[in-house]
PyMOL commands that place a pseudoatom at each C-alpha (Angstrom):
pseudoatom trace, name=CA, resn=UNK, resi=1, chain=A, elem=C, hetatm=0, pos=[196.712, 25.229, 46.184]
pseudoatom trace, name=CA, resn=UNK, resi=2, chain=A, elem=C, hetatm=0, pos=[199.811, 26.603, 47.649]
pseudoatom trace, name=CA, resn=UNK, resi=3, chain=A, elem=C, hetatm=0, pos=[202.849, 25.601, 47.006]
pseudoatom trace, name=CA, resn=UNK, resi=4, chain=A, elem=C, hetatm=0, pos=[205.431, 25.283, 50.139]
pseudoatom trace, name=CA, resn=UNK, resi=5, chain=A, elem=C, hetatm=0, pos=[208.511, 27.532, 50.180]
pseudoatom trace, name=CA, resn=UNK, resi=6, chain=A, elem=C, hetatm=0, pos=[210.933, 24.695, 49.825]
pseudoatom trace, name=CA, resn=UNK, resi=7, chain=A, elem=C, hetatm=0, pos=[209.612, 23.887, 46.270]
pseudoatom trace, name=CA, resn=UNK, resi=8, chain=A, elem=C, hetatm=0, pos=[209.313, 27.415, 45.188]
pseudoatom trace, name=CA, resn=UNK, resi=9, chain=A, elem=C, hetatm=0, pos=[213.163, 27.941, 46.099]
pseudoatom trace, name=CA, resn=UNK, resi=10, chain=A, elem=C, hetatm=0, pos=[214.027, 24.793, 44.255]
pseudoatom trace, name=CA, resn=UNK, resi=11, chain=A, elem=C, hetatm=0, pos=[212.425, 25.861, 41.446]
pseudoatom trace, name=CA, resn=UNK, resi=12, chain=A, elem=C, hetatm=0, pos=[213.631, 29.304, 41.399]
pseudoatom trace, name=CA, resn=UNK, resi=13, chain=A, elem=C, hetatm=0, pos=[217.634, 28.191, 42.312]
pseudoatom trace, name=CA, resn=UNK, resi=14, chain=A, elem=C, hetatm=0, pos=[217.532, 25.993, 38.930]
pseudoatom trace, name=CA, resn=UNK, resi=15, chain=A, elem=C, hetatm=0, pos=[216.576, 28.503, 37.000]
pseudoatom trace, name=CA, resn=UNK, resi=16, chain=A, elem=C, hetatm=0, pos=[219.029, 30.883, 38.376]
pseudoatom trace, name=CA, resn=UNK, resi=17, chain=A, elem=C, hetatm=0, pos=[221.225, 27.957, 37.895]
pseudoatom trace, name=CA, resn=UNK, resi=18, chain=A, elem=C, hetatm=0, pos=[220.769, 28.561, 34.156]
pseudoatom trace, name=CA, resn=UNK, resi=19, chain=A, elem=C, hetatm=0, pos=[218.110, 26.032, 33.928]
pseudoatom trace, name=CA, resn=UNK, resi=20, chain=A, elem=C, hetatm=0, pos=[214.896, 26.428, 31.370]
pseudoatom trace, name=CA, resn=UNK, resi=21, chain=A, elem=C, hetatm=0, pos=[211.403, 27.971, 32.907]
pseudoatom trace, name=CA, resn=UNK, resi=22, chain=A, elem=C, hetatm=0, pos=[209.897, 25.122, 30.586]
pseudoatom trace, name=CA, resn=UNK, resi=23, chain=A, elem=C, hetatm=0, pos=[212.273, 22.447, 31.770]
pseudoatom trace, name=CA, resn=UNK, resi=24, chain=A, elem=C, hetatm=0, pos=[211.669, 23.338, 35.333]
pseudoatom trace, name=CA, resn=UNK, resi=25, chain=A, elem=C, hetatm=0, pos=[207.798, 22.826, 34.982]
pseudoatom trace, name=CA, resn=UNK, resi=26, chain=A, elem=C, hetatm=0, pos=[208.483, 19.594, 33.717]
pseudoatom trace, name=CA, resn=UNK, resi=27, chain=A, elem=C, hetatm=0, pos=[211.039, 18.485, 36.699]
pseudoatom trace, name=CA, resn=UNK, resi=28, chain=A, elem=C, hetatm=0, pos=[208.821, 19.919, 39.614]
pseudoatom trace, name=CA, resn=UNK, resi=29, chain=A, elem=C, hetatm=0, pos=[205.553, 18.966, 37.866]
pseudoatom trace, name=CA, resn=UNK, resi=30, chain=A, elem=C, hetatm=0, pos=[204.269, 22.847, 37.546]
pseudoatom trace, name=CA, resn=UNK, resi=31, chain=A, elem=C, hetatm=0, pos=[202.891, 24.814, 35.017]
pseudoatom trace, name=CA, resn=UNK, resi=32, chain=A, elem=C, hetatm=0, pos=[205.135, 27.301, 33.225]
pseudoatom trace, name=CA, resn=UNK, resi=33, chain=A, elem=C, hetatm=0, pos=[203.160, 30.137, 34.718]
pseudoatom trace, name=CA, resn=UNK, resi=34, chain=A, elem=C, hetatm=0, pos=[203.272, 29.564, 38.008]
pseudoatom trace, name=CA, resn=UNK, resi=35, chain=A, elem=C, hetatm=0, pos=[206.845, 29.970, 37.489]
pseudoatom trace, name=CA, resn=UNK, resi=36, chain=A, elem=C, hetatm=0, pos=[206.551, 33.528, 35.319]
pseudoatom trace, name=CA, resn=UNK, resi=37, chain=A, elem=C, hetatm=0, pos=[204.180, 34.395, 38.210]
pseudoatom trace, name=CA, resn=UNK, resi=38, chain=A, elem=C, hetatm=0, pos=[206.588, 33.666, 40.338]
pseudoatom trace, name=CA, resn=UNK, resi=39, chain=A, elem=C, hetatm=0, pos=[209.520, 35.018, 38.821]
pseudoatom trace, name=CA, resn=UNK, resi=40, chain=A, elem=C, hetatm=0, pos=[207.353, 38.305, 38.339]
pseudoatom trace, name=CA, resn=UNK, resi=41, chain=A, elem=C, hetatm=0, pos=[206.564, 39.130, 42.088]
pseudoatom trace, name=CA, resn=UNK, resi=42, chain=A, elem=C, hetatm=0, pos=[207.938, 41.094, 44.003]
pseudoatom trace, name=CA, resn=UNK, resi=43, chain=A, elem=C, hetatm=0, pos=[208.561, 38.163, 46.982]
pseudoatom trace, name=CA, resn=UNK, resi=44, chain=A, elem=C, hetatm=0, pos=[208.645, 34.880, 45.312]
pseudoatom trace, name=CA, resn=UNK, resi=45, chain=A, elem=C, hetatm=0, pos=[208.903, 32.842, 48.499]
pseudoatom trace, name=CA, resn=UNK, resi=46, chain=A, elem=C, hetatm=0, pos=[205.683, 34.514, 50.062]
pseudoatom trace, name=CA, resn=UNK, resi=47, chain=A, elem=C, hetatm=0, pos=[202.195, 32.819, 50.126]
pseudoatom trace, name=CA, resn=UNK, resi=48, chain=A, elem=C, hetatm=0, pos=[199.165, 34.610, 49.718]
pseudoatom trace, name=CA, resn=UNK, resi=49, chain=A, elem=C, hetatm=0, pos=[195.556, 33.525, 51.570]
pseudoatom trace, name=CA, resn=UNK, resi=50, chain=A, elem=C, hetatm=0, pos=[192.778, 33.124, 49.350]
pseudoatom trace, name=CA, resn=UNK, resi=51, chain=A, elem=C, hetatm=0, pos=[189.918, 35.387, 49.589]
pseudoatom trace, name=CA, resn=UNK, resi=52, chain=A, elem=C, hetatm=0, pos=[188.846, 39.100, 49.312]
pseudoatom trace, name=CA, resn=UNK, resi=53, chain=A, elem=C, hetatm=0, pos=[191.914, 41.891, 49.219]
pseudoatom trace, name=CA, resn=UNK, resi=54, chain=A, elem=C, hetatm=0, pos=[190.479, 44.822, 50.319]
pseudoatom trace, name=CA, resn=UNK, resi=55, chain=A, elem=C, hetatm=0, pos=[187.471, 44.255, 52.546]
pseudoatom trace, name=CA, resn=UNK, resi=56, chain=A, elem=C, hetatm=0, pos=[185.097, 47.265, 52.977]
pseudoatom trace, name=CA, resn=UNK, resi=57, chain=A, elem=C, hetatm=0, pos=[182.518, 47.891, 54.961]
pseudoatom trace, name=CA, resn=UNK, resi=58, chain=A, elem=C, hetatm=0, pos=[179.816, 50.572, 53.475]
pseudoatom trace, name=CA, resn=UNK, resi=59, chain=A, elem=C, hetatm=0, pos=[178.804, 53.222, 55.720]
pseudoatom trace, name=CA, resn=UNK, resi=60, chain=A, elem=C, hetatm=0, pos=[175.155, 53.157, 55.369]
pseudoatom trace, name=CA, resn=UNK, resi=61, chain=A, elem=C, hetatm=0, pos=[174.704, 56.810, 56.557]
pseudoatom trace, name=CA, resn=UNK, resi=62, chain=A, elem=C, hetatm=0, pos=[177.525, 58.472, 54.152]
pseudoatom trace, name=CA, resn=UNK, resi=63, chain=A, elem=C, hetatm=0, pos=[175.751, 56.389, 51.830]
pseudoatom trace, name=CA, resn=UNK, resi=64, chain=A, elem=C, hetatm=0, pos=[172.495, 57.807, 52.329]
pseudoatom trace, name=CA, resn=UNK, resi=65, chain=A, elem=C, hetatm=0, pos=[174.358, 61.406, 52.778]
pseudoatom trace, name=CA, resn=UNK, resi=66, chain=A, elem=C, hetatm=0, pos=[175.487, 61.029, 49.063]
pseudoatom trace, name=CA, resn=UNK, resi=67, chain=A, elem=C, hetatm=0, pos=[172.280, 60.021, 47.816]
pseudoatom trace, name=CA, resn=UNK, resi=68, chain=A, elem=C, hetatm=0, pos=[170.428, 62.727, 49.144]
pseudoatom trace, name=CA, resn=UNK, resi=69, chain=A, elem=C, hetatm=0, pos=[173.388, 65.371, 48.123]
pseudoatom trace, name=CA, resn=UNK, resi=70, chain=A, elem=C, hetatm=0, pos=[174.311, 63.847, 44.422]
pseudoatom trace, name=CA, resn=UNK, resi=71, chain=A, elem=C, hetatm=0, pos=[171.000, 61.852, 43.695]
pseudoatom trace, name=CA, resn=UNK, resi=72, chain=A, elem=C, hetatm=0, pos=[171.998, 62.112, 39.629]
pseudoatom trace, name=CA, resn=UNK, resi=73, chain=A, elem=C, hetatm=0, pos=[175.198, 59.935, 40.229]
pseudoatom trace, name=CA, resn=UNK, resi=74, chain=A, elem=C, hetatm=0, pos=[175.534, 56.218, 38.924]
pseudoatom trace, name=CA, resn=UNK, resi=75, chain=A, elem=C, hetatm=0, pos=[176.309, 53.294, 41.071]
pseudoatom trace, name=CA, resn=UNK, resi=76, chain=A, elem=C, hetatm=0, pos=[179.778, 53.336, 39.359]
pseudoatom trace, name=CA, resn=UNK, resi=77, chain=A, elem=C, hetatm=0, pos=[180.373, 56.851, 40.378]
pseudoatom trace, name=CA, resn=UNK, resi=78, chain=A, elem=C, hetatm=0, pos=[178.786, 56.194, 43.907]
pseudoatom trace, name=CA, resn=UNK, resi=79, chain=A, elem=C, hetatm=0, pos=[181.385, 52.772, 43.898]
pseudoatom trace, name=CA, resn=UNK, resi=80, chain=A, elem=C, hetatm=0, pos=[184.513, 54.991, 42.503]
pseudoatom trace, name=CA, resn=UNK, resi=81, chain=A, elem=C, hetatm=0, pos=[183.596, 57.514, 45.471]
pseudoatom trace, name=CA, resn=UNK, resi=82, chain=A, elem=C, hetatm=0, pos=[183.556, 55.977, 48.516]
pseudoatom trace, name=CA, resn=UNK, resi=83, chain=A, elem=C, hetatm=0, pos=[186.036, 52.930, 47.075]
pseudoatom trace, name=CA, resn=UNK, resi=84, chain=A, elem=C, hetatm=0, pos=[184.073, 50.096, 47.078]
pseudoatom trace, name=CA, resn=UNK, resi=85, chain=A, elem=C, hetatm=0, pos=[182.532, 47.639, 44.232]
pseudoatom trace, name=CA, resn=UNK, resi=86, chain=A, elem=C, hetatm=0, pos=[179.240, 48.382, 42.722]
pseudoatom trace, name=CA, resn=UNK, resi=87, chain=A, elem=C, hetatm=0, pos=[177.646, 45.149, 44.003]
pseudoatom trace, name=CA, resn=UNK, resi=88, chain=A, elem=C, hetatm=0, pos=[178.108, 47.369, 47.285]
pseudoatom trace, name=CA, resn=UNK, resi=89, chain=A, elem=C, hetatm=0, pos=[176.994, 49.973, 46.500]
pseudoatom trace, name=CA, resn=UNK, resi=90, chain=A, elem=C, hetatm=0, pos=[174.064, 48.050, 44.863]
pseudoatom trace, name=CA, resn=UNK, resi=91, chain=A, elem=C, hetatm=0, pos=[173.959, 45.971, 48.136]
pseudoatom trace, name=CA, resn=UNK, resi=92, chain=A, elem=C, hetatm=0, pos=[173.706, 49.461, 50.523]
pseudoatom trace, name=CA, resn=UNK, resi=93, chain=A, elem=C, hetatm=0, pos=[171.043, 50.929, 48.286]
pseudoatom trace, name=CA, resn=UNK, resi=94, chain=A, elem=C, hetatm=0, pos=[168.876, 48.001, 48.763]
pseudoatom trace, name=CA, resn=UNK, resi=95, chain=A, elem=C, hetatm=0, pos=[169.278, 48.074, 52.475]
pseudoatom trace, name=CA, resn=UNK, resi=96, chain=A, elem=C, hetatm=0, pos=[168.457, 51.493, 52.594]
pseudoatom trace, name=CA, resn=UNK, resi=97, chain=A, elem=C, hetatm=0, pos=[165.765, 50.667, 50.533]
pseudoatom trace, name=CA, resn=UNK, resi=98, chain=A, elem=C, hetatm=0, pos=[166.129, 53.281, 47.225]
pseudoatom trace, name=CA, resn=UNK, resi=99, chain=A, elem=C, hetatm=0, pos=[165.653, 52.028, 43.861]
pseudoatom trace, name=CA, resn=UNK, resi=100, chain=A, elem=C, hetatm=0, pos=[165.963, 53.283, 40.571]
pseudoatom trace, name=CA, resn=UNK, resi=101, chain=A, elem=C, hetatm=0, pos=[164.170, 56.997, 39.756]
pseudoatom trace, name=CA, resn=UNK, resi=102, chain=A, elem=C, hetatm=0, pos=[160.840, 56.198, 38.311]
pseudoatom trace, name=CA, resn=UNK, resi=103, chain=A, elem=C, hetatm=0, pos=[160.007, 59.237, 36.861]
pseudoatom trace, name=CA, resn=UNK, resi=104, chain=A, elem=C, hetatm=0, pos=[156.545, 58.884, 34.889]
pseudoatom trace, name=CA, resn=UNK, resi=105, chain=A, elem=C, hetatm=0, pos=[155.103, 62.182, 33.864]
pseudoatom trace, name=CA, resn=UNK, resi=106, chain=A, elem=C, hetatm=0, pos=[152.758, 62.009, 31.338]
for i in range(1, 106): cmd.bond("trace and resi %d" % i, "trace and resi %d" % (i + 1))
show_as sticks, trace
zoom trace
């Protein structure tokens, strides 16, 4: 839940005030920290959405590129590479249909 932006000034004018961080989440009915975390960024007043940061989409063909170029690489090297999680890269390889090496020479 977000708070609104008239609380968080409240909030943040008592304690400039010279008021307590504990004594304010008692007053405003907040936890102490939401008010560190608040006192700790870099815009206090600012709301974030909820929801994925850094959306990426996976270029299936660099994907398949890299594969084919640097098939010894791990799915946390592929991830670290092209800047993505490894359940994406997981995700593309599955797509592209490529499992694990299944080497068995006997």
């Amino acid at each position: 839940m977000a708070y609104s932006t008239d609380l968080r000034k409240r909030v943040l004018d008592f304690i400039e005030a010279g008021g307590k961080k504990a004594e304010a989440a008692r007053r405003f009915s907040l936890n102490r920290s939401t008010i560190y975390r608040w006192l700790a960024a870099e815009d206090p007043l600012a709301t974030q959405k909820p929801g994925p940061k850094n959306l990426r989409v996976l270029d299936e063909a660099a994907l398949k590129k890299h594969v084919a170029d640097f098939p010894d690489f791990t799915q946390n090297e592929r991830a670290s590479h092209f800047g993505v999680s490894v359940s994406s890269i997981a995700y593309g390889l599955r797509k592209l249909g490529i499992t694990r090496k299944k080497n068995y020479r006997i």
